[in-house]
C-alpha positions as a Python dict, from the first residue, in 0.01 Angstrom:
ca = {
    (1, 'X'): (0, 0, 0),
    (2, 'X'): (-78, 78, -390),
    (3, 'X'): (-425, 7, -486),
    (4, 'X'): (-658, 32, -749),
    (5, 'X'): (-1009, 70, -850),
    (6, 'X'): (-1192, 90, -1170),
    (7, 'X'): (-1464, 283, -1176),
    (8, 'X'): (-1554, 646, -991),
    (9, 'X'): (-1943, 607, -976),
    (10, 'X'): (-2054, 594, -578),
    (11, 'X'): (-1850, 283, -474),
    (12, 'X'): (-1547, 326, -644),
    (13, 'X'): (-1498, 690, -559),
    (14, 'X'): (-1610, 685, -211),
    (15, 'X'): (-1361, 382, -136),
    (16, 'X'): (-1114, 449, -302),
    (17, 'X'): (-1101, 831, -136),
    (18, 'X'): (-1138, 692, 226),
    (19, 'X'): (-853, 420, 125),
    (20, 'X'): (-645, 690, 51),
    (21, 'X'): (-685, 908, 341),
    (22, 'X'): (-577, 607, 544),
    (23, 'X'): (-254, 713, 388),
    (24, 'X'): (-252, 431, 69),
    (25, 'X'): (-203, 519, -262),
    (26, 'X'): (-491, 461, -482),
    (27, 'X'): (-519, 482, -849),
    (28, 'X'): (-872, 509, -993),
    (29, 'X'): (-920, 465, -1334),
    (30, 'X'): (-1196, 613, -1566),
    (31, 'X'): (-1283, 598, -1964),
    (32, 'X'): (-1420, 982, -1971),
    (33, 'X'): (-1153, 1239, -2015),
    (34, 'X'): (-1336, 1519, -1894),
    (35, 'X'): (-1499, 1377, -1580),
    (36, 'X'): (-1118, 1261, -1470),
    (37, 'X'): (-978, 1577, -1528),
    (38, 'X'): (-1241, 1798, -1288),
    (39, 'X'): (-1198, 1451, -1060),
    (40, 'X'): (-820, 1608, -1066),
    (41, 'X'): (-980, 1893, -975),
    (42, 'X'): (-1197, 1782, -740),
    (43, 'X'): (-1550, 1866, -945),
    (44, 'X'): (-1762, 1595, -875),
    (45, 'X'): (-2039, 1478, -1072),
    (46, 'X'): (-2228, 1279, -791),
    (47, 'X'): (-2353, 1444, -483),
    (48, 'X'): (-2266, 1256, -128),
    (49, 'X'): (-2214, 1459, 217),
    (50, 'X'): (-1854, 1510, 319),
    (51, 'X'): (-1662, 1349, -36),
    (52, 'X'): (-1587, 1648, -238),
    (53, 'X'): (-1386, 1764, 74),
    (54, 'X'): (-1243, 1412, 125),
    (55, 'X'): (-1159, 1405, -277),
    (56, 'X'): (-952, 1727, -318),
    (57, 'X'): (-752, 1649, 22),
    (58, 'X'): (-628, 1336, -65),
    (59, 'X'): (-545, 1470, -450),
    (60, 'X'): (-406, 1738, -297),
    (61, 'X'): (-192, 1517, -51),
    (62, 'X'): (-138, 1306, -413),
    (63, 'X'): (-243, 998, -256),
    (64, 'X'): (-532, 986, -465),
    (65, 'X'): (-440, 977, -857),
    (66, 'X'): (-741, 952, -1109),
    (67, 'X'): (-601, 837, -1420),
    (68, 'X'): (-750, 699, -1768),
    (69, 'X'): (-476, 487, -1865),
    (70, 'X'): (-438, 89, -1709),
    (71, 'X'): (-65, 80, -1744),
    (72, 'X'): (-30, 342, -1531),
    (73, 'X'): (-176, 240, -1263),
    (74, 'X'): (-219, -112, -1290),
    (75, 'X'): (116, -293, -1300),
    (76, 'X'): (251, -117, -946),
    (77, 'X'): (-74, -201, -761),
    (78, 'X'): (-99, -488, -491),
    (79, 'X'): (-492, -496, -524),
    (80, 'X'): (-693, -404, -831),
    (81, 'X'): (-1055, -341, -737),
    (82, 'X'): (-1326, -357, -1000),
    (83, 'X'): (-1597, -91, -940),
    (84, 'X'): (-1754, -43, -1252),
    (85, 'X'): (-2188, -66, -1321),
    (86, 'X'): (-2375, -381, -1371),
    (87, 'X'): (-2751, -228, -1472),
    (88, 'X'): (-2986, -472, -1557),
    (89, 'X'): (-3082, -576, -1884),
    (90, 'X'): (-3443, -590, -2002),
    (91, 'X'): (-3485, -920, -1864),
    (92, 'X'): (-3385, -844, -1517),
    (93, 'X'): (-3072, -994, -1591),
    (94, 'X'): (-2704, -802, -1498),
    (95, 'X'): (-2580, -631, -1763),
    (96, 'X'): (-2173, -770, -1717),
    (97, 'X'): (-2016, -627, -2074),
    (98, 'X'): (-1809, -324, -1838),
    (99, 'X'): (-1700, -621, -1579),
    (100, 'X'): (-1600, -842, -1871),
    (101, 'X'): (-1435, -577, -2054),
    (102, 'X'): (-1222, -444, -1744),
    (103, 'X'): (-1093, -748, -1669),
    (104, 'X'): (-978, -812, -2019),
    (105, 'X'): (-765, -452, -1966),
    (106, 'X'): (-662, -519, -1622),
    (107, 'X'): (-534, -873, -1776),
    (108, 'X'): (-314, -721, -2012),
    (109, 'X'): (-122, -469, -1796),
    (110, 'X'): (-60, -718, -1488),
    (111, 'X'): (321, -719, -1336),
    (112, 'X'): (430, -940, -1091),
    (113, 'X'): (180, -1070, -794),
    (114, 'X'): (-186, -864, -757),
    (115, 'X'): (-520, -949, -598),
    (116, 'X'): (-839, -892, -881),
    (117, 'X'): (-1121, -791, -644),
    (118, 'X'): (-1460, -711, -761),
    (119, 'X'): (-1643, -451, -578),
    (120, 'X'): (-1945, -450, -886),
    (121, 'X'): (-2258, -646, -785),
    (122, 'X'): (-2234, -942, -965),
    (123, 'X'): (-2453, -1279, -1025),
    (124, 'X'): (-2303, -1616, -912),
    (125, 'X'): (-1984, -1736, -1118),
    (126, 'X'): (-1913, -1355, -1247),
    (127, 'X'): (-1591, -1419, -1057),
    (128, 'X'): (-1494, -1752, -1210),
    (129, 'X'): (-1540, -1619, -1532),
    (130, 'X'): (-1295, -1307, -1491),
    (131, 'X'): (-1080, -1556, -1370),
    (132, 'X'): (-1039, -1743, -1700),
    (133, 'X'): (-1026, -1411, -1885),
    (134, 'X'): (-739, -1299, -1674),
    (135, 'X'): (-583, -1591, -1759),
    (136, 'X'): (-594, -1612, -2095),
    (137, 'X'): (-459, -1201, -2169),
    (138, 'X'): (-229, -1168, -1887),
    (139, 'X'): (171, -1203, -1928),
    (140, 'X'): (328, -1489, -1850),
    (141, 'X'): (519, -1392, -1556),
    (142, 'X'): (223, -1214, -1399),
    (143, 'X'): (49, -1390, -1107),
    (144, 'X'): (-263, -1337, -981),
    (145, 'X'): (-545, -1441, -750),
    (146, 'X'): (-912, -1359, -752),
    (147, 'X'): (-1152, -1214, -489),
    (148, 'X'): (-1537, -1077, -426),
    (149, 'X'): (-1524, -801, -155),
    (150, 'X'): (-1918, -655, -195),
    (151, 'X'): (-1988, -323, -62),
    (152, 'X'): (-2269, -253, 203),
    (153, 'X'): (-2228, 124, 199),
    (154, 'X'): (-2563, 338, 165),
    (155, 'X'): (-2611, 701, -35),
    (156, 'X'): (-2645, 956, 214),
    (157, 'X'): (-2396, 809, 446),
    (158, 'X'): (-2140, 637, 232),
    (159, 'X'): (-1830, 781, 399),
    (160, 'X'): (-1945, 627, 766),
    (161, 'X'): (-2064, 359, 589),
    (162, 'X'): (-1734, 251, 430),
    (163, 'X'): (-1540, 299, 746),
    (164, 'X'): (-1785, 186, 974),
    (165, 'X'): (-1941, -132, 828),
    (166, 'X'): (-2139, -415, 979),
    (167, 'X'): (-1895, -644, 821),
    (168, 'X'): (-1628, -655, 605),
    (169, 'X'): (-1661, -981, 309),
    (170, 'X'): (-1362, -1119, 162),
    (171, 'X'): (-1432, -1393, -90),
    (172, 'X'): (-1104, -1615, -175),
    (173, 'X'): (-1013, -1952, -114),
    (174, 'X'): (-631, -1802, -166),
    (175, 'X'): (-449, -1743, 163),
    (176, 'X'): (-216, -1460, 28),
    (177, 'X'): (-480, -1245, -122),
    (178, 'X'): (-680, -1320, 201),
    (179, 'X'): (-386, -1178, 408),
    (180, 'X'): (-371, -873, 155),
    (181, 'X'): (-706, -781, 200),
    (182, 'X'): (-718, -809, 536),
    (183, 'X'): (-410, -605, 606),
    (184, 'X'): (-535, -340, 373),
    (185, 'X'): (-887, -310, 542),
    (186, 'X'): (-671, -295, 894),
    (187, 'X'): (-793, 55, 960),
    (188, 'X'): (-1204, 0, 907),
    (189, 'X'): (-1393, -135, 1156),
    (190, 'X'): (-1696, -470, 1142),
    (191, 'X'): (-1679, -828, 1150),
    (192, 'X'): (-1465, -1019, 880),
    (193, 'X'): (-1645, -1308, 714),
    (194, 'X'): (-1382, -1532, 514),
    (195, 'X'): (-1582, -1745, 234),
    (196, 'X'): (-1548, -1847, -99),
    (197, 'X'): (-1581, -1668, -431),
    (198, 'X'): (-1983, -1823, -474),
    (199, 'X'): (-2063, -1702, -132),
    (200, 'X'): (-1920, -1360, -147),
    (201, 'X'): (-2141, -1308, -466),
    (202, 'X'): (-2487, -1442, -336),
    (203, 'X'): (-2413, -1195, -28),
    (204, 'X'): (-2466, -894, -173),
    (205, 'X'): (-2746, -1007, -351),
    (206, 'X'): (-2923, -1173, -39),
    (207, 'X'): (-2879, -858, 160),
    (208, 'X'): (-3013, -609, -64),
    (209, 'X'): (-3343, -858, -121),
    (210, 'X'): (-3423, -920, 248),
    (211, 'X'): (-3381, -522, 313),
    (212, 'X'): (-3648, -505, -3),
    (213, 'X'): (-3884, -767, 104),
    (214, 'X'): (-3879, -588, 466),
    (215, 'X'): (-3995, -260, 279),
    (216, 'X'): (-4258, -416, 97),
    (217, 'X'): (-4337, -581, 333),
    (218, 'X'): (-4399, -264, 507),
    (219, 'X'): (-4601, -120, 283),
    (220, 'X'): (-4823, -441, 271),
    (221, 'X'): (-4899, -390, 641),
    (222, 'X'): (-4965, -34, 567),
    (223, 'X'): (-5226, -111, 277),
    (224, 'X'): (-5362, -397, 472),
    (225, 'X'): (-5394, -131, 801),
    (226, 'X'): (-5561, 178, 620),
    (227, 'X'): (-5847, -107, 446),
    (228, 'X'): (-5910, -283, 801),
    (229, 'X'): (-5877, 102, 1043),
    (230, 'X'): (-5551, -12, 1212),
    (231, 'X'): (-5287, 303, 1200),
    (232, 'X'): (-4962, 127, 980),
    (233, 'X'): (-4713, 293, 1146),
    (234, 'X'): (-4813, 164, 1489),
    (235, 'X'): (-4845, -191, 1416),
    (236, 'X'): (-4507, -159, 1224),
    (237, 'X'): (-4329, 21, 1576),
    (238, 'X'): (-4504, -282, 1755),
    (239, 'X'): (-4321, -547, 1577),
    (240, 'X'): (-4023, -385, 1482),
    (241, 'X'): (-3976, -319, 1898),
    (242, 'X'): (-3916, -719, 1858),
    (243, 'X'): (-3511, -731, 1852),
    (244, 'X'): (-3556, -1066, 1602),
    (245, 'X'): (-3706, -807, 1358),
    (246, 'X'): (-3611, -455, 1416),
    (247, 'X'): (-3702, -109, 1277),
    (248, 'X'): (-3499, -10, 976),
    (249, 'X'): (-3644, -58, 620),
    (250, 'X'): (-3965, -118, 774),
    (251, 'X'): (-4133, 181, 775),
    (252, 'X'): (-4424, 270, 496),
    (253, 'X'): (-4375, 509, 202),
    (254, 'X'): (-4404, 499, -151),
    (255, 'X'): (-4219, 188, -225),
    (256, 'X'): (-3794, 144, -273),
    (257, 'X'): (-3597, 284, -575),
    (258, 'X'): (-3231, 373, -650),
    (259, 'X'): (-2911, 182, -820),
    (260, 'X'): (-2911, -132, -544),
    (261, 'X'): (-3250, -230, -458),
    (262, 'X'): (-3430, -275, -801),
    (263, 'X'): (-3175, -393, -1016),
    (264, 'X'): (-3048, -649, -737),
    (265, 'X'): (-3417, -847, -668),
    (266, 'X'): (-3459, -852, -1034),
    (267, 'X'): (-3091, -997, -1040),
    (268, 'X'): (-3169, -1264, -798),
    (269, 'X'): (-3470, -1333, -969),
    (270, 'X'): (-3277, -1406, -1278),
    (271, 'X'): (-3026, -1588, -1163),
    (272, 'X'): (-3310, -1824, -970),
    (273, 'X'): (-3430, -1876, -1290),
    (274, 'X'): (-3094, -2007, -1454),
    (275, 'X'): (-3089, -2244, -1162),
    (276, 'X'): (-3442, -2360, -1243),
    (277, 'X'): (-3593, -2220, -927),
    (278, 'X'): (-3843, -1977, -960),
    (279, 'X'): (-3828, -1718, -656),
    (280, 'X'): (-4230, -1634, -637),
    (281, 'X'): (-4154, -1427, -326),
    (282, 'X'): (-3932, -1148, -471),
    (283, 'X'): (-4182, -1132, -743),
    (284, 'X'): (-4415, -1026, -523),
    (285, 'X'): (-4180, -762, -351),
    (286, 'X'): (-4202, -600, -697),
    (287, 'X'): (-4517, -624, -779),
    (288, 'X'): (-4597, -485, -388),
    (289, 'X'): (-4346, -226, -473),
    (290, 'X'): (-4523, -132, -784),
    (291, 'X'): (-4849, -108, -545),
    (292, 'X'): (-4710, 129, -323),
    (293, 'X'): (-4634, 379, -616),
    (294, 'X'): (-4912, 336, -728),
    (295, 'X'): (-5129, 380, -358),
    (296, 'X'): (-4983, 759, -336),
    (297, 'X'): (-5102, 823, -730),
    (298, 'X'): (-5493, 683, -608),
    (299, 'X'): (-5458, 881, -279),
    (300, 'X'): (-5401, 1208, -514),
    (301, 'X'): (-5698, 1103, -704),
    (302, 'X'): (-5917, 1045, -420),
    (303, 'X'): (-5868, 1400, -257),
    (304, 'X'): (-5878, 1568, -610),
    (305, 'X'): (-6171, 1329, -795),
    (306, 'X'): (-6057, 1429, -1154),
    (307, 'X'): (-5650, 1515, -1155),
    (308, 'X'): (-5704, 1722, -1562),
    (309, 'X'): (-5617, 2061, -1535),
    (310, 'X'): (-5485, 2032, -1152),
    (311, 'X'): (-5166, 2145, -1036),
    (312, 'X'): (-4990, 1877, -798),
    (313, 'X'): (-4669, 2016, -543),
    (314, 'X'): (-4399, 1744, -561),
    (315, 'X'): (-4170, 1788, -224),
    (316, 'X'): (-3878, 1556, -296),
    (317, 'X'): (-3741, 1353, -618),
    (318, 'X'): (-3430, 1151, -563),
    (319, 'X'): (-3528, 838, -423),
    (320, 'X'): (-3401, 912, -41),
    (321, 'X'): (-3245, 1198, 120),
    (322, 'X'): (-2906, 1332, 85),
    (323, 'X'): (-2800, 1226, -221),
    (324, 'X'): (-2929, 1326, -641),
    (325, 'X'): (-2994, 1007, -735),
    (326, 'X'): (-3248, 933, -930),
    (327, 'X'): (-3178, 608, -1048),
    (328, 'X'): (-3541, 443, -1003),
    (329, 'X'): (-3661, 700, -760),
    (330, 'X'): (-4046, 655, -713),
    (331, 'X'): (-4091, 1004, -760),
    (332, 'X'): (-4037, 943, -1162),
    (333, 'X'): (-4325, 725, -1206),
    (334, 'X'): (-4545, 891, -962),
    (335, 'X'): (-4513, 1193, -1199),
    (336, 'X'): (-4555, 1028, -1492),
    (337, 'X'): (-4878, 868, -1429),
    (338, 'X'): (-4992, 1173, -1296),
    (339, 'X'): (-4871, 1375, -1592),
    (340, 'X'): (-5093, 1131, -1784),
    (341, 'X'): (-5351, 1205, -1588),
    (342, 'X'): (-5374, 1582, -1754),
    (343, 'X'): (-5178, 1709, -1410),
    (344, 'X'): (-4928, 2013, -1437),
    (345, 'X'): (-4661, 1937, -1208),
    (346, 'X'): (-4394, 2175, -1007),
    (347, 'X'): (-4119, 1956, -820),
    (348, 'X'): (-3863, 2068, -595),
    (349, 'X'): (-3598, 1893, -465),
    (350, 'X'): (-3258, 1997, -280),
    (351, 'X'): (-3024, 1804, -481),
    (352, 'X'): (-3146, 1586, -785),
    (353, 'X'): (-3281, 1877, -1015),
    (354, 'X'): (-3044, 1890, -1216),
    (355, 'X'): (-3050, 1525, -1255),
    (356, 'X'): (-3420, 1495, -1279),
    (357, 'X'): (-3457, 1769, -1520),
    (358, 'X'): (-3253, 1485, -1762),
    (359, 'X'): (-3547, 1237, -1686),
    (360, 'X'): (-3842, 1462, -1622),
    (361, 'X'): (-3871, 1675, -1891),
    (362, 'X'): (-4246, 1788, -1915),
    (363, 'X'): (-4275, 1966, -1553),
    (364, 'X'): (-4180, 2286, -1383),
    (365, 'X'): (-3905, 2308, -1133),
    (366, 'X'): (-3955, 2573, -799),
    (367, 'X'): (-3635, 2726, -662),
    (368, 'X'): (-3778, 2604, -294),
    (369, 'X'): (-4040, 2420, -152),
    (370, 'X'): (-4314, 2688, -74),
    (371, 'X'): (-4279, 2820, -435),
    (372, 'X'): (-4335, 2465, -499),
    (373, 'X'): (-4671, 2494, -295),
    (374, 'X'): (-4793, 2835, -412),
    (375, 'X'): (-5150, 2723, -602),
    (376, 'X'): (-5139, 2426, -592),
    (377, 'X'): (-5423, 2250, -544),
    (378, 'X'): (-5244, 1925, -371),
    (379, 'X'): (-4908, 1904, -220),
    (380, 'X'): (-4724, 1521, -265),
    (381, 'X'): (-4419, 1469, 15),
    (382, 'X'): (-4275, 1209, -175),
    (383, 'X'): (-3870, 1213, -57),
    (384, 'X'): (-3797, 1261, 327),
    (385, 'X'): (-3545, 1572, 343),
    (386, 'X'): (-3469, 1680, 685),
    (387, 'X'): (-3610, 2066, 575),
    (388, 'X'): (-3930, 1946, 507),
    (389, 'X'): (-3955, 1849, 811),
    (390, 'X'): (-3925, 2166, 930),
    (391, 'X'): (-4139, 2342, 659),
    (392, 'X'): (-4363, 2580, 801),
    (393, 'X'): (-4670, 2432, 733),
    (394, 'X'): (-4890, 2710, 842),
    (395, 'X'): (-4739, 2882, 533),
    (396, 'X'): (-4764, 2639, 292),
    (397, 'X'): (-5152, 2590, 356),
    (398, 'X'): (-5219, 2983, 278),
    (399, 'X'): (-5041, 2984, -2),
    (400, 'X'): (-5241, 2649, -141),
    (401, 'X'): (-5518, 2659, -402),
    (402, 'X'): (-5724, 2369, -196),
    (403, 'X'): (-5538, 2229, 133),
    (404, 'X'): (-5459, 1889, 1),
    (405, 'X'): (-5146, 1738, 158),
    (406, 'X'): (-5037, 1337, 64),
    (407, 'X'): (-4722, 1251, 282),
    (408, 'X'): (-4616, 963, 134),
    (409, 'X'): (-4347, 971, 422),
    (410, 'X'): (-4530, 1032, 737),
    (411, 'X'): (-4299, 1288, 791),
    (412, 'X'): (-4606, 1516, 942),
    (413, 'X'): (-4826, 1455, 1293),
    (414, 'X'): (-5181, 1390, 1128),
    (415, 'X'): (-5391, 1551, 1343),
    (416, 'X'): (-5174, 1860, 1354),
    (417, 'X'): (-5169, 1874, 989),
    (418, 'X'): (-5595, 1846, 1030),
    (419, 'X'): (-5582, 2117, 1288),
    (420, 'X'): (-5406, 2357, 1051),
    (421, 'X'): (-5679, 2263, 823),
    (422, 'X'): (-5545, 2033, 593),
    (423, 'X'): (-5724, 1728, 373),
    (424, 'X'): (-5428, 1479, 482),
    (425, 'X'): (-5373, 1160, 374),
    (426, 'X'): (-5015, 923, 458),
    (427, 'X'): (-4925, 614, 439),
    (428, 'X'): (-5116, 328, 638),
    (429, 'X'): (-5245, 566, 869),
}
């Protein structure tokens, strides 16, 4: 089959490379010249285990084909996925001028029959509205139907993810681009859920709010533990045990970042609004998000009673493991409140540094994480990479100014860490 998708950020480019090494031919089309020629190349800008090697096989095979022009690609493909950004505007609202403006290019180079199906997370009626644009700019001969197949795939693990998925959504009330999609997702496993455009959209949205609300949530229980002498983590294993709850997203840390999970609640939020309905409890999974960042910045000030002048370890800036984003990654405003705070901060992270160093300008960056230890006089775990699990924290503490440790991931046994001699403090413990 001959697909394509606009866009290469993290959905479009992981897709569209495990699409093609089912043997398809994929066209993915960008609007910067020099990222789609080392794409050619296989030089990717984003980091994600195991896709720089799927990239350059499939180029090489020349079933993958990154392009920048829509007539190339476009009028041979039975599917046309759109995969572009939708960041939020300053009102919380989705930013939809890249959607909008794809679909007026994809209109105008339309041959014969093709499925439109949006990848981008987009508000309720996003769909409808490409529709009419399609309409309007397309030639008269071409035919078209429209679908919302939303991704589910997470950094870190977006090649399993896309091949492996809980379920697979197609949104269409049109039987032939139903049958399309279907045949074209053949090869990838989950459930298939068959709804309508509406439904498709509020999905995405829906999912990536509940997996929010069960992190703050979380950290509520964790706040509400450490005040009343209940350990966090325990009370959060005892009722995630419960099979109508479960485990993931509800551990305790320093509250949820990245491109999904902030932009989508504030999403919903505005699109409750349009509706009239005003959605107090993803408010408060903000404004409990907000308190969890700011919990590890009062647990630093606690062990160090005035922060001026002291120099604060930072283990861990993108906003999870495996991955450099640092798209709303907690680490940025821990740093900058405690860079207000007269701190002097060295960070180290194993991926995002050279992404971080665009956002976080006013710190020092260590080549490894005991350099970023070396006299300091507290030491913030604030991302959860597998080698900081297995830091050696005997040598950490000696080379320490004062042994202050805050692991805002619980990464680290607490009464180990006290026998080693250190001040610890996590999260809900």
């Amino acid at each position: 089959m001959k697909i394509t998708f606009v866009g290469h950020g993290y959905v479009g480019l992981v897709t569209a490379a495990v699409f093609a090494d089912f043997g398809n031919t994929v066209y993915v089309i960008g609007r910067d010249q020099e990222k789609i020629e080392n794409l050619k190349k296989g030089t990717l800008s984003i980091y994600e285990p195991g896709l720089e090697e799927l990239v350059k096989k499939n180029v090489n095979a020349q079933r993958l084909i990154f392009t920048l022009d829509y007539d190339i690609a476009i009028p041979d493909s039975e599917i046309v996925f759109t995969a572009v950004g939708t960041p939020p505007k300053p009102n919380g609202e989705a930013d939809l001028s890249n959607v909008l403006k794809v679909a007026e290019e994809i209109a105008k180079n339309l041959n014969g029959y093709t499925v439109i199906a949006t990848k981008s997370t987009v508000p309720v009626g996003t769909n409808k509205k490409i529709q009419q644009i399609i309409e309007k700019l397309k030639p008269q001969k071409a035919t078209f139907d429209m679908a919302s197949c939303p991704e589910f795939l997470r950094e870190g693990t977006a090649i399993s993810d896309t091949m492996m998925p809980d379920r697979v959504v197609i949104g269409t009330t049109s039987i032939q681009a139903r049958n399309l999609l279907v045949e074209l997702h053949t090869p990838i496993a989950g459930e298939r859920i068959f709804v309508n455009l509406e439904t498709a959209e509020m999905i995405k949205y829906a999912s990536n709010s509940f997996l929010a609300t069960k992190i703050s949530f979380a950290n509520a229980i964790a706040h509400l533990s450490e005040l009343v002498g209940a350990d966090g983590p325990g009370v959060l294993q005892g009722i995630g045990m419960d099979t109508r709850i479960g485990m993931k997203f509800l551990h305790p840390g320093p509250g949820y970042g990245g491109s999904c999970f902030p932009k989508d609640v504030k999403a919903l939020i505005s699109i409750a609004n349009d509706y009239g309905y005003s959605f107090k409890l993803l408010e408060e999974v903000e404004a409990i998000n907000l308190q969890a960042q700011n919990s590890i910045i009062k647990k630093a000030s606690d062990m160090l009673n005035d922060i001026e002048g002291k120099k604060i370890g930072i283990l861990g800036l993108a906003f999870k493991p495996n991955t450099d984003d640092m798209r709303d990654a907690p680490s940025i405003y821990i740093i900058n409140k405690l860079l207000e705070k007269g701190a002097k901060i060295t960070a180290y992270d194993p991926q995002a540094m050279d992404n971080a160093k665009k956002i976080l300008a006013n710190i020092e960056y260590a080549s490894d994480m005991y350099k970023t230890a070396e006299g300091a006089d507290l030491l913030i775990v604030v991302t959860d990479w597998n080698e900081f699990k297995e830091m050696d924290m005997g040598k950490i503490l000696k080379s320490m100014k004062l042994p202050n440790l805050v692991d805002a991931r619980n990464l680290y046994d607490a009464s180990r860490m006290k026998s080693l001699g250190f001040k610890y403090r996590g999260v809900g413990r």
